[in-house]
C-alpha positions, 0 to 999 in steps of 0.5 A, a space after each residue: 454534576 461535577 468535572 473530572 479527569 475523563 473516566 478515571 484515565 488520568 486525562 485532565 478535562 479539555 479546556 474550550 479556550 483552547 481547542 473548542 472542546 466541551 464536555 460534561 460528565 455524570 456519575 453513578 453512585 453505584 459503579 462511580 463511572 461515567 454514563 453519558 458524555 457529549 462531545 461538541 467540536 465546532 460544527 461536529 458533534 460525537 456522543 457516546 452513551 454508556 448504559 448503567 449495569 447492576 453487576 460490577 463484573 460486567 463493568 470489568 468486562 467491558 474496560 476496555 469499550 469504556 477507555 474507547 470512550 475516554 479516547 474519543 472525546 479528544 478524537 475528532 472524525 476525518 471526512 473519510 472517516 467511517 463512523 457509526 453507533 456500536 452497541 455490544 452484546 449488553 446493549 451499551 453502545 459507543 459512536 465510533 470510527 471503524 479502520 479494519 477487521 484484525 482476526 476475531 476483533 474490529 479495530 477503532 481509530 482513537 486520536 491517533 491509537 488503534 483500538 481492537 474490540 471482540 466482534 463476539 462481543 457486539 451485538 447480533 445487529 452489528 455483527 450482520 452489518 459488519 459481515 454485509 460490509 465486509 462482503 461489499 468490500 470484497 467484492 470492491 476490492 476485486 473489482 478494478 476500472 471498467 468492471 474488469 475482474 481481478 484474477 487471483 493467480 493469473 493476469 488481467 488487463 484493464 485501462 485508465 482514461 487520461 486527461 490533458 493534464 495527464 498528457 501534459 504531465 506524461 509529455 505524451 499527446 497520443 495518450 488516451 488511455 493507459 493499458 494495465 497489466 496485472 497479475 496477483 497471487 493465488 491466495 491475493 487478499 488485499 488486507 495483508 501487504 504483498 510485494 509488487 513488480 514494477 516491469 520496465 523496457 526499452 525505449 519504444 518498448 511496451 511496458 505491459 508486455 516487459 511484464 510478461 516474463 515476471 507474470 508466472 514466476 512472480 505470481 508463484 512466488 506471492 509477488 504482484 506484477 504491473 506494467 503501464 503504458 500510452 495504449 496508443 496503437 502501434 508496435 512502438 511508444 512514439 512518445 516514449 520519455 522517463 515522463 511517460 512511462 513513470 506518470 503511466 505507473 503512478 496512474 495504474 499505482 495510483 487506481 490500486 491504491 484506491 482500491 487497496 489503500 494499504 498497498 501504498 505502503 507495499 514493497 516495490 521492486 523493479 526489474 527488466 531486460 537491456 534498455 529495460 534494466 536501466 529505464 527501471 532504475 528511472 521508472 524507481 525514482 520517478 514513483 518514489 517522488 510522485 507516490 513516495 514508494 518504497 523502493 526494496 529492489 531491482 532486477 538487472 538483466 541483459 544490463 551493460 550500464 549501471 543507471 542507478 545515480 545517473 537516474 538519480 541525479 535526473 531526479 534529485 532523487 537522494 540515496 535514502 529510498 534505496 538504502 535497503 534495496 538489493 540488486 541482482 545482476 544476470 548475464 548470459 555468457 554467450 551475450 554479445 550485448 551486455 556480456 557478464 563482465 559488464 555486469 561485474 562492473 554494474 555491481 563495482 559501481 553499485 558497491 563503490 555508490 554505497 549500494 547493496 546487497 548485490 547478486 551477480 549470476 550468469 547462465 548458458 545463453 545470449 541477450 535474452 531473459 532467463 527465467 531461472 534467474 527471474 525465480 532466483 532473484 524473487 526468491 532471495 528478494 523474500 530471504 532477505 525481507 523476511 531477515 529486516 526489522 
């Protein structure tokens, strides 16, 4: 038995002395590869076994199965890590960490690397498991709090128990339960990003129902739309702070993070009407510090006071997060309230703040939300992410 740079990648034998790694390694004169290696890591032990074969063409074949099992020996496993014995249609197996199906190939975790592997080429045993799992996430990933079922293409509501921490937390005593507002597009998988609305109202107002107008026009336009608030009862929020409703957020955020881990990274853009428009400038920051979201626009309607860095002052929020973000502006011509002048003078301070881009537009009527503008602005949202590295 000798030591030797692990299955002739170049990487040198692990010192103990320096990280608690041992390893050996045996080799077979025929194929001159490694056929058995054992890794022990404190308490934990990963064991890769490669099975000899006499054809050398198969060994070509399966490089890239046996650099896997170079990689892992410097991989230890995470405690949400799923990891399993693999075998491939040869009957060689390897003890891996699975992250994801990618197309026709599983893709393994590997010390920092992702590692695709063919899912033709495992064996018909792991290819049933993999297809068993497969349907019990699917089924997991449409299932949300309280047995409620996702609907693709139209909208759910379903609730969240709070705490009293997270009454402490929301400075709201009367919140129970938070009510969540949903809605996905039609073709909704959760294992490709989709970008997610994040509606706002007025002081007092019910977040759930500021959603309502992004539901139809949001979910055509492949966009999620959300809405959180106290499901105290009563017309009006009488605990209505910044605190409230962003913890609100993050709780409901935070349920579909755990369902769909990937959407923690999702583009979230964030609009309402009057009092809503500016609260969604507040409702940004906070999600940015609790959730760390990315932040990739704003819709502003009935809006007749920029609160993007008065919002961010009260946080200590600083401008990186909204660098890229873009912000469209709608007034009705006839609005009393927030006519269109206010609105040009919301994007001066924007583009004075170094913010942008930034879309003002008007249409015929008063201090209302105009749908048109709704779909207008999703669409431009789309233009400019599809034109971003």
């Amino acid at each position: 038995m000798t030591e030797r740079n692990v299955l002739g990648t170049g990487v040198p034998p692990v010192s103990e002395s320096k990280s608690r790694v041992t390893h050996t390694a045996c080799t077979n004169r025929n194929l001159e590869c490694p056929i058995s290696i054992s890794q022990i890591y404190l308490d934990k032990i990963v064991s890769i076994s490669i099975h000899p074969v006499d054809q050398p063409e198969l060994l070509m074949n399966f490089r890239r199965f046996i650099s896997l099992c170079a990689a892992l020996l410097l991989h230890i496993p995470s405690a949400r890590s799923e990891v399993r014995t693999w075998t491939d249609d040869q009957g060689r197996a390897v003890t891996a960490e699975m992250v994801r199906q990618d197309g026709e190939n599983i893709v393994l975790l590997v010390n920092g690397s992702e590692i695709p592997f063919p899912i033709s080429k495992l064996s018909a045993e792991d290819q049933a498991w993999l297809q068993q799992k497969q349907e019990t996430s699917a089924k997991a990933a449409f299932s949300l709090p309280g047995g409620v079922a996702l609907k693709p293409g139209g909208r759910v509501e379903f609730f969240l128990d709070t705490t009293e921490d997270d009454r402490k937390e929301a400075k709201n005593p009367k919140m129970e339960k938070v009510r969540v507002v949903l809605a996905v597009p039609a073709d909704f998988t959760p294992d490709r990003p989709w970008p997610i609305v994040v509606a706002s109202t007025t002081v007092g107002g019910r977040n759930a129902r500021a959603a309502g107008p992004f539901v139809e026009p949001g979910v055509a336009a492949g966009f999620i739309v959300l809405g959180a608030e106290s499901a105290e009862e009563g017309a009006k929020i009488e605990s209505d702070t910044w605190a409230y409703r962003g913890h609100a957020a993050t709780m409901a955020l935070g349920a579909l993070h755990d369902r769909w881990p990937g959407s923690a990274s999702w583009p979230r853009y964030f609009g309402g009407h009057s009092g809503g428009a500016k609260n969604s400038c507040h409702m940004a920051c906070h999600l940015v510090g609790t959730l760390g979201v990315k932040v990739a626009g704003f819709f502003f309607s009935g809006c007749n006071q920029a609160m993007m860095d008065p919002a961010r002052e009260e946080y200590g929020t600083p401008k990186t997060p909204f660098k890229d973000a873009a912000f469209f502006i709608s007034n009705g011509v006839n609005d009393k309230i927030a006519p269109p002048t206010e609105g040009e003078k919301i994007a001066d301070e924007l583009k004075s703040g170094g913010y942008g881009p930034i879309r003002v537009e008007t249409f015929d009527g008063a201090h209302e939300i105009h749908r048109p503008h709704i779909e207008a602005a999703l669409a431009w949202f789309k233009e400019i992410a599809s034109n971003q590295p």
